[in-house]
N, C-alpha and C positions, 0 to 999 in steps of 0.2 A: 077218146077216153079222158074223164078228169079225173083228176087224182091229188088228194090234200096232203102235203107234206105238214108236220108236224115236229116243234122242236120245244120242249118241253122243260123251265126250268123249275127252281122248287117255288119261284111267285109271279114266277111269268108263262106266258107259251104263245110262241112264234108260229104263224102259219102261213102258208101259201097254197091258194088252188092253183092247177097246173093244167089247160090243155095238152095234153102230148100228142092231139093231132098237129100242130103249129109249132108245140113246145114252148108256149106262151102265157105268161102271169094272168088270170084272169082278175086276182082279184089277194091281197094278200095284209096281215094284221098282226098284233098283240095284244095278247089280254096280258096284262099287268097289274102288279099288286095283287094275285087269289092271297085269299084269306087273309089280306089286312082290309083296315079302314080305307075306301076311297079306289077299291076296283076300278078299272076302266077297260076300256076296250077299242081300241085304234086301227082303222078299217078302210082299208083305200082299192077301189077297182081298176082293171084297166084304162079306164077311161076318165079316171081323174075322179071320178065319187069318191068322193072323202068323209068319214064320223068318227066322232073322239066321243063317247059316252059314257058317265058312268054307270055301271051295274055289279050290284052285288054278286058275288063271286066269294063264295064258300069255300070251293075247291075246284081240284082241276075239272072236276066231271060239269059243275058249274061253268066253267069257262068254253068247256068244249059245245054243252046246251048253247052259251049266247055266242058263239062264232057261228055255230052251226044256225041260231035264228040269223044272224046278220047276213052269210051267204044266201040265204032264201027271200031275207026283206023285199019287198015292193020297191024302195028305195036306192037302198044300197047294195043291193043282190045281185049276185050274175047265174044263178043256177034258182029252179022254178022247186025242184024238191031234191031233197038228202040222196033220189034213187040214181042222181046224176052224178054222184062221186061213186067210183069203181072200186076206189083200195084210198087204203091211209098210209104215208110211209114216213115213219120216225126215224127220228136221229137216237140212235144209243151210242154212247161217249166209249162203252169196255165192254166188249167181247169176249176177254180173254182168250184162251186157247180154244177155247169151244166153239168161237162162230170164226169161220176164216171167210165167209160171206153173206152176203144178206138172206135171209129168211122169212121166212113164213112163220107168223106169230101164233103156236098153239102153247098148251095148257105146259107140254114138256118145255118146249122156250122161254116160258116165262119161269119155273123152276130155274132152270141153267142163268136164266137173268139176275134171279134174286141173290143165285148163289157168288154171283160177278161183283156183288154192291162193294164188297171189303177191298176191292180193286179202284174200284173210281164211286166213293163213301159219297160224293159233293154233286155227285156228275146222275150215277145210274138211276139212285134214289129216283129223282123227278121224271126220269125219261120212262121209270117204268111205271109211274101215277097218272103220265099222261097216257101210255096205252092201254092201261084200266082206265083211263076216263072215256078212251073213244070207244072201246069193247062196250062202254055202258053204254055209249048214249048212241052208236050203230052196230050193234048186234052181229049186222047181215051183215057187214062189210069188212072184205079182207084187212089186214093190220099186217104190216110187214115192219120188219128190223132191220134198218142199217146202221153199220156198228164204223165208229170211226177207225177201230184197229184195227179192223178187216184188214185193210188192202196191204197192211205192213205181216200180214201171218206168212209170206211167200219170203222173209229173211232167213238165211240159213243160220243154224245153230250157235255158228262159231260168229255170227253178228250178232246176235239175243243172247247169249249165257252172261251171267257176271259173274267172276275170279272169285266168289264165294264160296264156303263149304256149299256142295252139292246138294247136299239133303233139302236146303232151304227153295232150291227151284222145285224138288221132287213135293215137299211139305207143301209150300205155300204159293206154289208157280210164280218167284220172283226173277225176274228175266226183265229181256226189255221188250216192251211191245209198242212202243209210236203210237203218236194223234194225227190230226187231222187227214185222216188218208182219204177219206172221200175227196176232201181239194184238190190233194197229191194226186188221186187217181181219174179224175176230172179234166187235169189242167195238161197229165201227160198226153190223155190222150186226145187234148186239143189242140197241143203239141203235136203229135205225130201228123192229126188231119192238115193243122196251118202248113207243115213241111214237106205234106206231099209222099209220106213216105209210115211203111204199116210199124208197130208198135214196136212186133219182136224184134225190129233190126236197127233200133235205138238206144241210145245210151243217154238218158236224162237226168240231170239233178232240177229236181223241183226244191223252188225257196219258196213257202208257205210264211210271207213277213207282214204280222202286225203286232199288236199288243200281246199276243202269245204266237211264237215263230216256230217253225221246224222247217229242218232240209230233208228231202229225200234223193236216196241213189234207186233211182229206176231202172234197171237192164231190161231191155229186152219185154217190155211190159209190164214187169214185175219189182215188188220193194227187195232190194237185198240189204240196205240199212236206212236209216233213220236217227235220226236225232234227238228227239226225244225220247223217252225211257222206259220203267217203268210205272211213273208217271209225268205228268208234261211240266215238271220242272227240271227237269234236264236238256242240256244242249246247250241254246243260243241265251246268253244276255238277254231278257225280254222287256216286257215295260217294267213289273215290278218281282219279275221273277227271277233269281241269280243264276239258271240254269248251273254248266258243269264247271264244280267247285271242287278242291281237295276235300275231301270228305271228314277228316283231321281237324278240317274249319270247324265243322259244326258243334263238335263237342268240343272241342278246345274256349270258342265262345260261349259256351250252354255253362259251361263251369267257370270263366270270367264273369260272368253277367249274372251268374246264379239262374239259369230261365229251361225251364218246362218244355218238355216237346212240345207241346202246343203250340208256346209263347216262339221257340224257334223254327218252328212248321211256319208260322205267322209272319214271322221277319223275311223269309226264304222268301212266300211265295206273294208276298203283298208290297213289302217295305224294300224290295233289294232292285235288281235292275239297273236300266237305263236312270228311273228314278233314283236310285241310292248313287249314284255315280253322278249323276249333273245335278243330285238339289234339287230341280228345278219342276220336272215333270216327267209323267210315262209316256205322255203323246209327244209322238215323236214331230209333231208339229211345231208345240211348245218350243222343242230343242231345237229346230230351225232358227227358230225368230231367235233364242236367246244365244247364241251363234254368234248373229245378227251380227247382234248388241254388244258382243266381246265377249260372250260368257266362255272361259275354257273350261270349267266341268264339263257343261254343254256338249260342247267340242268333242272331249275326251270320251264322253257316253256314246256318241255317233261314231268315233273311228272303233271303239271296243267294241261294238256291234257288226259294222264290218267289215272287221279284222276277221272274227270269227265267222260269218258267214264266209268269207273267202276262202277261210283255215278247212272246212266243210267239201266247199266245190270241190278244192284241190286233192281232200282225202278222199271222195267217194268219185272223183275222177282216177283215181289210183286203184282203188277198190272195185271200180269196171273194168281198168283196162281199157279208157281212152273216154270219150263224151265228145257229143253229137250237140247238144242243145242245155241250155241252160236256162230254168224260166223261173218268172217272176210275178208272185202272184199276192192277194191279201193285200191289206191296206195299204200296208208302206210298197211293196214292189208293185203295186199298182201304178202308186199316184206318187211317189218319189223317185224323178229322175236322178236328182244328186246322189240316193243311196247306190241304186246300181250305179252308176259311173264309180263310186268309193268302193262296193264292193267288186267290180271285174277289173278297176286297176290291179296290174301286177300279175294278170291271168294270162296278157299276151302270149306269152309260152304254149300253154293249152293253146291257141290259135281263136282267142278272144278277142274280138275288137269291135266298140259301139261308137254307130254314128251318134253322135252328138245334136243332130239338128231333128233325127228320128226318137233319138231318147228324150226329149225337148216334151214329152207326151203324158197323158192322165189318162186310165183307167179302159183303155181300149184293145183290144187283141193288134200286135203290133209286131213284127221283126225289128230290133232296134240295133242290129247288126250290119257292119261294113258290110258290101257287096260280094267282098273277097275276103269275107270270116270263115273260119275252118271251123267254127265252133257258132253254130247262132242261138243267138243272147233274145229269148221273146218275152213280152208283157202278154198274161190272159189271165184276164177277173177269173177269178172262180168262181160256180155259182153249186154251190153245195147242195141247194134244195133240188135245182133241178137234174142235178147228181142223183140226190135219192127218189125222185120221182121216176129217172129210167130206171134205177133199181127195180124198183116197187112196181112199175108194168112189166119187166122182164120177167119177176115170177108170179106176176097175176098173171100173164099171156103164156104160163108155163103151166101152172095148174087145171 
């Protein structure tokens, strides 16, 4: 079975074909730039065929026609005709309380989508133009939704309510609901497979760390909290977003500055972070080298980062009732040893402890744990697409 995962922004759209008999990339790209001047389209197969082309691109439905000629080309192609992909499986960013999992995209789904957009305004928009553009251009072929806030609907009430008058959750469903849980729910349960041991009798915090970060407490297969919010500027310090703030800040500055929700939406989620803290940059690479070189803002944005992922483990290890594994996923917990050694110092207590010559590693599914850890510490990429690719056979082989 092939299957096109699809990740759809408002001028780009990401995609991957997937055999899921192997569970192997055949072939995967980005159309870029729809509807400005100078489209293109970026197109690499398993075996190394590569095309960077420009082509006019109107819109998404445009872009889906030229990926969909590119997977067919003579050339560049690894499938002979369109009757070779089974299902399409999207990324949708907000679910809200109406999908707690992936689905099957009919005319009622798309209604409850549209109704989602005031939730994630930046995020849904695109992801629901890219499953009207695949509806257009394959008809016959199942479309399925997977929603990044799924996997966090299993938190109990009294971890999602916020200290607000009531009516405002009853009115406008303001609550918290978490991102990234396809990762989150990926990575535990690659977790569980690396340890040898089944879901429900774990206790996980999964660290989701890059340019936008969330923690989750995993029990027993299941989110009982998370980190980010009701939307993903809550929580962790990130690159340029100030996550959790007194809230007191924002309008105490909006009336200093004289500035616009907009203009303070803007500052929050663009201008704040790692970046407002070292000057320097969001990539956390940047802040390595300027380290280096002396720089203590630098310095300072790396331990406040951290601090709080540590502040995290420690709370949603309280909030299980003990933890079993601790994993580390996304850009930074990938590929920076020095951050986890920064962030599991000081967790010895929990019965933390990293080898050093094992944490010494980039981007590989790894135990970087002593022998004799009570608690093990793993590295595993995430791979989001092929996350929602078993989604998307699970209920096409359901149907």
């Amino acid at each position: 079975m092939k299957i096109l995962v699809v990740n759809a922004g408002s001028s780009s759209l990401k995609y991957q074909l997937i055999s899921m008999t192997e569970e192997v990339v055949l072939a995967k790209g980005l159309c870029d730039r729809i509807g400005l001047p100078g489209s293109l389209i970026k197109h690499k197969t398993f075996d190394d065929r590569a095309v960077t082309k420009e082509i006019e691109m109107k819109d998404h439905k445009d872009a889906i026609a030229s990926l969909i000629r590119v997977l067919t080309h003579e050339q560049w192609g690894v499938i002979k005709t369109l009757d070779e992909i089974k299902a399409v499986g999207h990324r949708v960013v907000h679910g809200g309380e109406k999908f707690f999992k992936s689905v099957v995209i009919d005319e009622e789904v798309m209604k409850t989508l549209e109704e989602c957009v005031e939730l994630a305004p930046l995020h849904n928009p695109p992801n629901i133009t890219g499953i009207k553009a695949c509806k257009h251009n394959m008809p016959n072929v199942p479309q399925i939704a997977v929603f990044d806030t799924a996997f966090h609907q299993t938190m109990p009430k009294k971890a999602f309510i916020y200290a607000l008058p009531y009516e405002y959750y009853k009115k406008y469903k303001l609550r918290k609901y978490g991102f990234h849980g396809t990762s989150h729910k990926y990575v535990s349960e690659r977790a569980a497979h690396l340890l040898g041991r089944p879901t429900d009798k774990l206790k996980i915090v999964t660290c989701h760390l890059g340019n936008g970060s969330s923690i989750a407490a995993v029990d027993c297969g299941k989110t009982v909290d998370t980190s980010m919010g009701f939307t993903p500027l809550d929580g962790l310090a990130m690159g340029t977003r100030c996550g959790t703030i007194d809230p007191a800040v924002v309008t105490y500055i909006m009336n200093k500055e004289g500035l616009t929700t907009e203009q303070m939406d803007a500052i929050m989620n663009k201008e704040s972070g790692v970046l407002a803290i070292s000057g320097v940059s969001s990539d956390f690479r940047d802040l390595d080298t300027a380290v280096e070189q002396g720089n203590e803002r630098a310095k300072l944005a790396l331990e406040v980062f951290a601090y709080q992922v540590k502040k995290f483990i420690g709370s949603y290890a309280c909030a299980m009732g003990g933890l079993d594994a601790i994993v580390f996923t996304a850009g930074i917990g990938e590929n920076n040893g020095v951050m986890r050694t920064m962030v599991c110092e000081g967790l010895e207590f929990l019965g933390v402890s990293i080898d050093e010559t094992k944490n010494n590693t980039r981007g590989i599914e790894i135990d970087v744990s002593k022998d004799d850890a009570k608690v093990r510490v793993l590295v595993i990429p995430t791979n989001e697409e092929l996350a929602i690719a078993k989604e998307t056979k699970k209920l096409v082989c359901e149907c």
